[in-house]
OpenMM code with the backbone's topology and positions (N, CA, C; nanometers):
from openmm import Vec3, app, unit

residues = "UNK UNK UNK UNK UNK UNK UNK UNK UNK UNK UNK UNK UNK UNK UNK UNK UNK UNK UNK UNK UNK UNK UNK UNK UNK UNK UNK UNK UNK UNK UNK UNK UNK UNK UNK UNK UNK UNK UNK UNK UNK UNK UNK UNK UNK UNK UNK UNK UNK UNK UNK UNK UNK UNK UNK UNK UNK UNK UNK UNK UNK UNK UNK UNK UNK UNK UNK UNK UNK UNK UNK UNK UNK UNK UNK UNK UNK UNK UNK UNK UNK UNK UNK UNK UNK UNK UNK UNK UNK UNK UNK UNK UNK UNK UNK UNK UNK UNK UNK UNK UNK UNK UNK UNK UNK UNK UNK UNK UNK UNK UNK UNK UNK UNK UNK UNK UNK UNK UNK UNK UNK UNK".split()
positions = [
    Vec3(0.2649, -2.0004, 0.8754),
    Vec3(0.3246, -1.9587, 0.7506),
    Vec3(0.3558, -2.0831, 0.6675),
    Vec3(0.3628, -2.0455, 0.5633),
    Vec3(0.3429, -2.1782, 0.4867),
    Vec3(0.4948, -2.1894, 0.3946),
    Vec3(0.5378, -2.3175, 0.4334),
    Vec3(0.7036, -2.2970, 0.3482),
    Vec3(0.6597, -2.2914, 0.2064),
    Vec3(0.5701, -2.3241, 0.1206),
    Vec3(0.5789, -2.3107, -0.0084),
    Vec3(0.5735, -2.1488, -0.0350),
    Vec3(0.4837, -2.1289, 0.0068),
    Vec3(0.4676, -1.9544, 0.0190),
    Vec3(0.6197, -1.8582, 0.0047),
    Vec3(0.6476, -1.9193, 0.0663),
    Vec3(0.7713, -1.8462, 0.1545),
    Vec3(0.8884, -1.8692, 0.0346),
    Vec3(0.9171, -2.0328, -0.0013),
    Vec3(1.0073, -2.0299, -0.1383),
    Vec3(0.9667, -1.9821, -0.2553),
    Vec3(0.8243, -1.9444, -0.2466),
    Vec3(0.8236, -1.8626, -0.4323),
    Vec3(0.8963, -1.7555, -0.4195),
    Vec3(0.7965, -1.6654, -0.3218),
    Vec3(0.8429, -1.5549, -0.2509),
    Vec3(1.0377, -1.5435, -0.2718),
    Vec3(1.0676, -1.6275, -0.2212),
    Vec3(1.2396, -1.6362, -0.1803),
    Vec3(1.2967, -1.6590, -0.3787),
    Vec3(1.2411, -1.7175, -0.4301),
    Vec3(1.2947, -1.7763, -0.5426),
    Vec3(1.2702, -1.6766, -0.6736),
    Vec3(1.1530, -1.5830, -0.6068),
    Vec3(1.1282, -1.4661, -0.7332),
    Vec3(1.2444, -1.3382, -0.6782),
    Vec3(1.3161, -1.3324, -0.6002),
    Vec3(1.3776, -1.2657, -0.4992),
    Vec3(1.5135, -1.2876, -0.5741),
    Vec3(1.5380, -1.4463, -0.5596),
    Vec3(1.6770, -1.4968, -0.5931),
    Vec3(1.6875, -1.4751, -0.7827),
    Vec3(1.5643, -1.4933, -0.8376),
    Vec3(1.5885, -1.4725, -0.9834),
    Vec3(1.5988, -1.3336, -1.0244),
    Vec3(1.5202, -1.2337, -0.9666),
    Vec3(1.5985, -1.0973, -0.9529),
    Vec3(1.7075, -1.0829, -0.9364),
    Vec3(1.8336, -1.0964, -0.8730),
    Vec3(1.9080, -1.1120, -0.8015),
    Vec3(2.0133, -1.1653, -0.9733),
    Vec3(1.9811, -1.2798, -0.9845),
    Vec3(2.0586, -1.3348, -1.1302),
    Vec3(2.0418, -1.2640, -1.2347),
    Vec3(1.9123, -1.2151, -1.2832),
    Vec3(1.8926, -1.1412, -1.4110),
    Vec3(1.9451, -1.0034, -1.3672),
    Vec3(1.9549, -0.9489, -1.2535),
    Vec3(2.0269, -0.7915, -1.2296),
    Vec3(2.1819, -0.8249, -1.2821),
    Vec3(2.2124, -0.9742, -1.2322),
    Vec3(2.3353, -0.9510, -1.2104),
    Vec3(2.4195, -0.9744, -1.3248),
    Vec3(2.3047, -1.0693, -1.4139),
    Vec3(2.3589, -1.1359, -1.5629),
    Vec3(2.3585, -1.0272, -1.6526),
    Vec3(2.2680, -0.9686, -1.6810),
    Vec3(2.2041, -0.8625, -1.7645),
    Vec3(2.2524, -0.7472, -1.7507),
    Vec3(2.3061, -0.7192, -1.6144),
    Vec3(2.3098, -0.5431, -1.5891),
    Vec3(2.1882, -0.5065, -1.5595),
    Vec3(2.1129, -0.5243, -1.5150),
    Vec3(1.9824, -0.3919, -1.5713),
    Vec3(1.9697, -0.3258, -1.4943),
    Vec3(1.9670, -0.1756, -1.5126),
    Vec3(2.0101, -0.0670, -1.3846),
    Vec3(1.8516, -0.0844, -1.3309),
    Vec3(1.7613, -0.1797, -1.2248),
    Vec3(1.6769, -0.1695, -1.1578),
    Vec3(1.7025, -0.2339, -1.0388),
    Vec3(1.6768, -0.2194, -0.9328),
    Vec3(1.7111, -0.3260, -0.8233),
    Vec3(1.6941, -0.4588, -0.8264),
    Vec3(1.7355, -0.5759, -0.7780),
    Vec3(1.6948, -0.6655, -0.7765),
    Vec3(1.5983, -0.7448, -0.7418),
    Vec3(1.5510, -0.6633, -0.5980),
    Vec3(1.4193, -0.6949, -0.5415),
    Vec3(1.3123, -0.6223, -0.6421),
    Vec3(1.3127, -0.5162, -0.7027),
    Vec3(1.2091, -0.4950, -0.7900),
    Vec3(1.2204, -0.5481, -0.8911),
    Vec3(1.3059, -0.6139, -0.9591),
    Vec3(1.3140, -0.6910, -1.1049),
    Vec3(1.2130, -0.8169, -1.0249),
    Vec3(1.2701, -0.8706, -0.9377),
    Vec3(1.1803, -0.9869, -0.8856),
    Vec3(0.9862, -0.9792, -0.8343),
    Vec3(1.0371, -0.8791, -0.8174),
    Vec3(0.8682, -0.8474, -0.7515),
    Vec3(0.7978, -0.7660, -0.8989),
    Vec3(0.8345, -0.7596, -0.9921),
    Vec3(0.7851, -0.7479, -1.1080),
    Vec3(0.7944, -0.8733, -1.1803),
    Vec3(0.8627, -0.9803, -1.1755),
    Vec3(0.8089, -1.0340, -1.1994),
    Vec3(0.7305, -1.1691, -1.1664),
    Vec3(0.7283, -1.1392, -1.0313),
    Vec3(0.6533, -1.1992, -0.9282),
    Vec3(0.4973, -1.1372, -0.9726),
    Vec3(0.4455, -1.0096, -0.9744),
    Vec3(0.3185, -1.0113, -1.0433),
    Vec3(0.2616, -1.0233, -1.1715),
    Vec3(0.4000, -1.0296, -1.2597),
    Vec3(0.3465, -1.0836, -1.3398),
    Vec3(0.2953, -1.2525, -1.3419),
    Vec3(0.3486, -1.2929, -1.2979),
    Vec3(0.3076, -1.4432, -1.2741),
    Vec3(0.1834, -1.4378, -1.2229),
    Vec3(0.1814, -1.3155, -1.0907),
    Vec3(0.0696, -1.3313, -1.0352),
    Vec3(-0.1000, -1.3168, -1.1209),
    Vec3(-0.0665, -1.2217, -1.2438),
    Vec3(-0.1721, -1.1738, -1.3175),
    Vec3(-0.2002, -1.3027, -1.4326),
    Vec3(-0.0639, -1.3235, -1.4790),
    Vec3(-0.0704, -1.4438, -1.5598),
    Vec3(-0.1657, -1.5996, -1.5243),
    Vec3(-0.1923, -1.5885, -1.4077),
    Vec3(-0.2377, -1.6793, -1.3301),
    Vec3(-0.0421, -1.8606, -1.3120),
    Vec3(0.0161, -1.7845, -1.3375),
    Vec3(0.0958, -1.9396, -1.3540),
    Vec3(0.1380, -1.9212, -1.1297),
    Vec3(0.1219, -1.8130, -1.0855),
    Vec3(0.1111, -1.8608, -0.9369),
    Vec3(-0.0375, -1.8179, -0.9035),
    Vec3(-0.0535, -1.8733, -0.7846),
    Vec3(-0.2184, -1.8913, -0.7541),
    Vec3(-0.1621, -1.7786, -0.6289),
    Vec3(-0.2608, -1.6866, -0.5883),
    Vec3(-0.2475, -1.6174, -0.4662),
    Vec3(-0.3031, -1.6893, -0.3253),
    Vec3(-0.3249, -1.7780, -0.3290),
    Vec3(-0.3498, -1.9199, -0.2091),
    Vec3(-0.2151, -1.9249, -0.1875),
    Vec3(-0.1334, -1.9768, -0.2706),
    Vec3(0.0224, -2.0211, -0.2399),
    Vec3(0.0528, -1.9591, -0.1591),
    Vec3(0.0988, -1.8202, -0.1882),
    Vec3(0.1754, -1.7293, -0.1366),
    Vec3(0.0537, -1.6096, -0.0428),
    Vec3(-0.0566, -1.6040, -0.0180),
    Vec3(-0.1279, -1.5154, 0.1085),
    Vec3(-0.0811, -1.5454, 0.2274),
    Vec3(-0.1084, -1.6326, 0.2827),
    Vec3(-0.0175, -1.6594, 0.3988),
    Vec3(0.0848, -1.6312, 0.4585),
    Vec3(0.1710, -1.6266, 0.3726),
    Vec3(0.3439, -1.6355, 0.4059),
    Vec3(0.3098, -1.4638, 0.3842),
    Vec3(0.2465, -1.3572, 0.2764),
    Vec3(0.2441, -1.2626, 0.2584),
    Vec3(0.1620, -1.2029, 0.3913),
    Vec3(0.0599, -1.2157, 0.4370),
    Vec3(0.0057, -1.1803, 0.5372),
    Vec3(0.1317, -1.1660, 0.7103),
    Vec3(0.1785, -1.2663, 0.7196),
    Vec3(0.2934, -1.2784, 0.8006),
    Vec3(0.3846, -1.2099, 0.7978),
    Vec3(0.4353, -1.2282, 0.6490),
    Vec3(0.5299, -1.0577, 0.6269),
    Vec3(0.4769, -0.9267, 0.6691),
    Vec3(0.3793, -0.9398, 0.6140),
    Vec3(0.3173, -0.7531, 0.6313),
    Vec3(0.3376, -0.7737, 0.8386),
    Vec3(0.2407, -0.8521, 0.8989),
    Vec3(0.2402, -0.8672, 1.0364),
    Vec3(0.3635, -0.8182, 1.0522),
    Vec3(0.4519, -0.8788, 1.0461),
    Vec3(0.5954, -0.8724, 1.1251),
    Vec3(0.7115, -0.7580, 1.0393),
    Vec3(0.6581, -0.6628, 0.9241),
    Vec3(0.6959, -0.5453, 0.8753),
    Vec3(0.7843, -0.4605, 0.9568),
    Vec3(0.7821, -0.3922, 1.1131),
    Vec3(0.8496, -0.3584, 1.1512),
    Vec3(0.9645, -0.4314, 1.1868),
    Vec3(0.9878, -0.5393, 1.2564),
    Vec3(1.0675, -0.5755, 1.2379),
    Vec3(1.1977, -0.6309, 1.1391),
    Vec3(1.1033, -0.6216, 1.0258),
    Vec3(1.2249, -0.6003, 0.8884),
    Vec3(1.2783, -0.4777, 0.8811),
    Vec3(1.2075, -0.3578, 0.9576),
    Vec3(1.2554, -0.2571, 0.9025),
    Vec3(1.3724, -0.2118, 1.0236),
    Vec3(1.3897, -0.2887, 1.1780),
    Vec3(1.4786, -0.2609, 1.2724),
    Vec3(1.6405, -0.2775, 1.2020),
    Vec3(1.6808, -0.3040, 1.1187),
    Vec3(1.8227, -0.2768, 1.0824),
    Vec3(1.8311, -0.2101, 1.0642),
    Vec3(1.7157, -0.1088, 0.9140),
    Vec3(1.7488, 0.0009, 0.8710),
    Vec3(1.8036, 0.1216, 0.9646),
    Vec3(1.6524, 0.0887, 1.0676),
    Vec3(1.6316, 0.2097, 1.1743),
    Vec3(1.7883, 0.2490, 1.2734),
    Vec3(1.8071, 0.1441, 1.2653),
    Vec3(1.9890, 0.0871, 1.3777),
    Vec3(2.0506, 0.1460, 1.2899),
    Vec3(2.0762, 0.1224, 1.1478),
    Vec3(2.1914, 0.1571, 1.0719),
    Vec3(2.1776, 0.3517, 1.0449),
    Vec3(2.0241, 0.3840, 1.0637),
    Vec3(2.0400, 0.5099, 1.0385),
    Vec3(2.0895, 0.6094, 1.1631),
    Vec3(2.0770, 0.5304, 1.2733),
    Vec3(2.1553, 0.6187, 1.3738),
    Vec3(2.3238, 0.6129, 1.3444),
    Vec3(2.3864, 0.5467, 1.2535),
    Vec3(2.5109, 0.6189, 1.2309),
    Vec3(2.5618, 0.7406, 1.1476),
    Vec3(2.4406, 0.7368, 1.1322),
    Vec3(2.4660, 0.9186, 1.0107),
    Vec3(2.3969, 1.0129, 1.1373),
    Vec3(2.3248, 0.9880, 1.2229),
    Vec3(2.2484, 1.0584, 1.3278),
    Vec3(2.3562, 1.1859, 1.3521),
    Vec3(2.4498, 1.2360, 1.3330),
    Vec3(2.5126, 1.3918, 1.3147),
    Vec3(2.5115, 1.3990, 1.1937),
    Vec3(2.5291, 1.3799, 1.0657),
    Vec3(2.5256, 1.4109, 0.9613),
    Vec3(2.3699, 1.4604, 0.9483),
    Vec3(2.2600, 1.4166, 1.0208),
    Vec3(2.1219, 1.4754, 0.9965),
    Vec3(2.1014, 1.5687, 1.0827),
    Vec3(2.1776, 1.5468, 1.1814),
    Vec3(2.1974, 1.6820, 1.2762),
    Vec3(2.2122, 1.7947, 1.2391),
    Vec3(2.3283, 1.7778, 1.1297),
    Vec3(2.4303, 1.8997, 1.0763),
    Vec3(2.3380, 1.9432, 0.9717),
    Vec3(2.2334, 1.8652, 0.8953),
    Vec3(2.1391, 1.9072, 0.7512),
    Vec3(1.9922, 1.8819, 0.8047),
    Vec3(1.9446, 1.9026, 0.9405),
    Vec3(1.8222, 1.8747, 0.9818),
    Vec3(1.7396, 1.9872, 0.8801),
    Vec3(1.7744, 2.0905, 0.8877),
    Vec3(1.6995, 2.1991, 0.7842),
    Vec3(1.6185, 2.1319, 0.6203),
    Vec3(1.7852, 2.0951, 0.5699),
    Vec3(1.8174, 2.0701, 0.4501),
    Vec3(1.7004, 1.9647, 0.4034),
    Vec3(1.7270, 1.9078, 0.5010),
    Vec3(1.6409, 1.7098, 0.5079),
    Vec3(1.4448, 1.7424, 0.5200),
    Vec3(1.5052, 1.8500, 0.5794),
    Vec3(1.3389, 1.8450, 0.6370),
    Vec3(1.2769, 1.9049, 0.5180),
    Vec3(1.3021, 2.0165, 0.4911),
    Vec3(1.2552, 2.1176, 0.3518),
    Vec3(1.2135, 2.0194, 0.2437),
    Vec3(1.3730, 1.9418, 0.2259),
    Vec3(1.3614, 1.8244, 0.0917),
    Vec3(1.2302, 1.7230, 0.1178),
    Vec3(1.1777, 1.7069, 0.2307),
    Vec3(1.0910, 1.5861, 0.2741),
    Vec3(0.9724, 1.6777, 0.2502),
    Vec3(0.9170, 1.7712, 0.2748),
    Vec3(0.8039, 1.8522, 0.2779),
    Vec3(0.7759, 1.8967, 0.1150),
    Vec3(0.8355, 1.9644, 0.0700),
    Vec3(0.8753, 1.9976, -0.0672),
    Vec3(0.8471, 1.8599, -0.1130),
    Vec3(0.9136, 1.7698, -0.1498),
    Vec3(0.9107, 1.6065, -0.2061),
    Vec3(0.7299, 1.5627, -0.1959),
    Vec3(0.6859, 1.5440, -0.0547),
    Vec3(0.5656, 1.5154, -0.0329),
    Vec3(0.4667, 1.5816, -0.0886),
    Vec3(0.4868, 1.6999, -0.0688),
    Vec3(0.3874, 1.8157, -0.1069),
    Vec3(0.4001, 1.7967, -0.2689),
    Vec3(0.4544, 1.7780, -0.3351),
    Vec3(0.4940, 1.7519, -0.4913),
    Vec3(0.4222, 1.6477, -0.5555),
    Vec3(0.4381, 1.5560, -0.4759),
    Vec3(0.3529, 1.3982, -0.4682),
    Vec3(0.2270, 1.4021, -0.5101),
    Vec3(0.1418, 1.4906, -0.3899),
    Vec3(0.0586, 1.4999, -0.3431),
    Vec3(-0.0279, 1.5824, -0.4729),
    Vec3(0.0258, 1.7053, -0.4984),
    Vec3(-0.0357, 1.7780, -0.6200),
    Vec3(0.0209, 1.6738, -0.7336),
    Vec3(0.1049, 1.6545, -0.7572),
    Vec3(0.1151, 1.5666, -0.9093),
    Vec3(-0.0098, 1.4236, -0.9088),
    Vec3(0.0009, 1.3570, -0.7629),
    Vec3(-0.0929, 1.2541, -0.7983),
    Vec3(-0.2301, 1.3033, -0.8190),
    Vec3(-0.2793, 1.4314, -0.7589),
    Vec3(-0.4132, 1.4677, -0.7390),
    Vec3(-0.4813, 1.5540, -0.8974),
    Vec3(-0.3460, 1.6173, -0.9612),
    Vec3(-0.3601, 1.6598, -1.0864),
    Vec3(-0.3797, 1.5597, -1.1941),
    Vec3(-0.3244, 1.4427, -1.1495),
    Vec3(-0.3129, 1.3161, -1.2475),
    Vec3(-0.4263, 1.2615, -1.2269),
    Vec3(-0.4866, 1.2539, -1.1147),
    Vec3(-0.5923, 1.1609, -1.1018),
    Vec3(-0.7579, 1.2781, -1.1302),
    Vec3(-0.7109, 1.3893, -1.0963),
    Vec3(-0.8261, 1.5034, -1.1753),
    Vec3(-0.8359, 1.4606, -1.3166),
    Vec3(-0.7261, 1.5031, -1.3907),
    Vec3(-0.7177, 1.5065, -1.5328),
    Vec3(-0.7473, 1.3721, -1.5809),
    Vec3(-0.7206, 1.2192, -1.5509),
    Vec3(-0.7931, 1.1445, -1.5421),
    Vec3(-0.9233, 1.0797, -1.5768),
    Vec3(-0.9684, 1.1044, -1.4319),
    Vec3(-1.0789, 1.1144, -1.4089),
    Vec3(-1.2071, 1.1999, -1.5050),
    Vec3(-1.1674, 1.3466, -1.5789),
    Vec3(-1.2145, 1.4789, -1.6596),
    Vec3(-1.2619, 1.3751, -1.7775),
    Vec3(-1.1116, 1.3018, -1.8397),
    Vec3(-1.1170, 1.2431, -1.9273),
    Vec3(-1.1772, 1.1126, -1.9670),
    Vec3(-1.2056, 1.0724, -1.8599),
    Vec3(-1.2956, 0.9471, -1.8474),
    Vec3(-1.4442, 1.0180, -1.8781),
    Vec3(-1.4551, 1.0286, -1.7717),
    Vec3(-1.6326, 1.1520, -1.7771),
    Vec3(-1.6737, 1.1746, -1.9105),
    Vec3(-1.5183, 1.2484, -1.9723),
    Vec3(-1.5728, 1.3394, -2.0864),
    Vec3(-1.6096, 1.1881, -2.2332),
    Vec3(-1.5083, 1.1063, -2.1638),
    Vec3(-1.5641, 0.9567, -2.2676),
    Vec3(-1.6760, 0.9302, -2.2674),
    Vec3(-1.7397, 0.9009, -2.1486),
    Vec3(-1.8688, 0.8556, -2.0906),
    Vec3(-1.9894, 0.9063, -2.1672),
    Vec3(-1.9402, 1.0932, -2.1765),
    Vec3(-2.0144, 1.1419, -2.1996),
    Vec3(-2.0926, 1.1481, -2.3642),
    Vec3(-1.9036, 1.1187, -2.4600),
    Vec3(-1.9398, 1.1020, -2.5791),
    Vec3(-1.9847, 0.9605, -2.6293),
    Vec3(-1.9815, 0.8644, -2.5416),
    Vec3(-2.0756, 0.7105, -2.5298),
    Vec3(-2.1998, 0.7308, -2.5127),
    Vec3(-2.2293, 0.7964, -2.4633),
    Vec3(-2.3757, 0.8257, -2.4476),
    Vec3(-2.4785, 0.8517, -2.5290),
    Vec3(-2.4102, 1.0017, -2.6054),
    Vec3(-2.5009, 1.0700, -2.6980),
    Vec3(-2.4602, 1.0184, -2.8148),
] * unit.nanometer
topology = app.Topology()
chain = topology.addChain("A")
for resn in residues:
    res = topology.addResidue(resn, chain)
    for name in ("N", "CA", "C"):
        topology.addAtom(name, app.Element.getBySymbol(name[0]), res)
C-alpha cells in the first residue's frame, strides 16, 4: 500500500469533514469528500496511479471495516427481534422498488436513445 495513496485518500476525507462542519451542509462528510475526491479524479488534478493501490487494499480488506458496524448492531439485536416482520417487509418492499425504478429508468432511457439514433439516421 502506498502512503501517498493512503494521505489523499485520508485528506479528501479530512476536507469533508471541515467544509460539513464550516458550512453546515446537510450531506455527510465522507460523501462531501468522496465527491470531491472524483471530482479531482475526472479533473485529472489526481492521477488514479496515486491512489489504485491504497484503493485496491481497501476494497481487499472491506470486511473488516465493516466488523464494528456488525458488533455494534448486535446491541439493538431485540429491538430487531421485536420488528423482525416490520424490518423485513421494509427491506423487500425497499429492494423490490429499486429494482423496478432502476429498470424503468434504464428502459425509458435506453427507448429514448434508440428513438435519437433513429432520427440521426433518416
Amino acid at each position: 500500500m502506498h502512503l501517498l495513496g493512503f494521505a489523499i485518500l485520508i485528506g479528501f476525507y479530512l476536507l469533508g469533514i471541515i467544509l460539513h462542519t464550516t458550512l453546515h451542509i446537510p450531506v455527510p462528510a465522507n460523501v462531501i469528500g468522496l465527491i470531491l475526491f472524483t471530482v479531482c479524479l475526472f479533473l485529472k488534478w489526481i492521477k488514479l496511479e496515486w491512489v489504485e493501490t491504497t484503493g485496491q487494499f481497501l476494497i481487499r480488506h472491506m470486511l473488516l471495516l465493516f466488523a464494528p458496524f456488525v458488533v455494534g448492531t448486535m446491541v439493538f439485536f431485540s429491538y430487531i427481534g421485536e420488528h423482525a416482520l416490520e424490518l423485513l417487509v421494509s427491506l423487500f418492499a425497499s429492494t423490490f422498488g429499486v429494482l423496478l425504478l432502476s429498470g424503468w429508468s434504464a428502459k425509458l432511457l435506453t427507448g429514448k436513445r434508440k428513438e435519437h439514433e433513429r432520427h440521426e439516421s433518416s
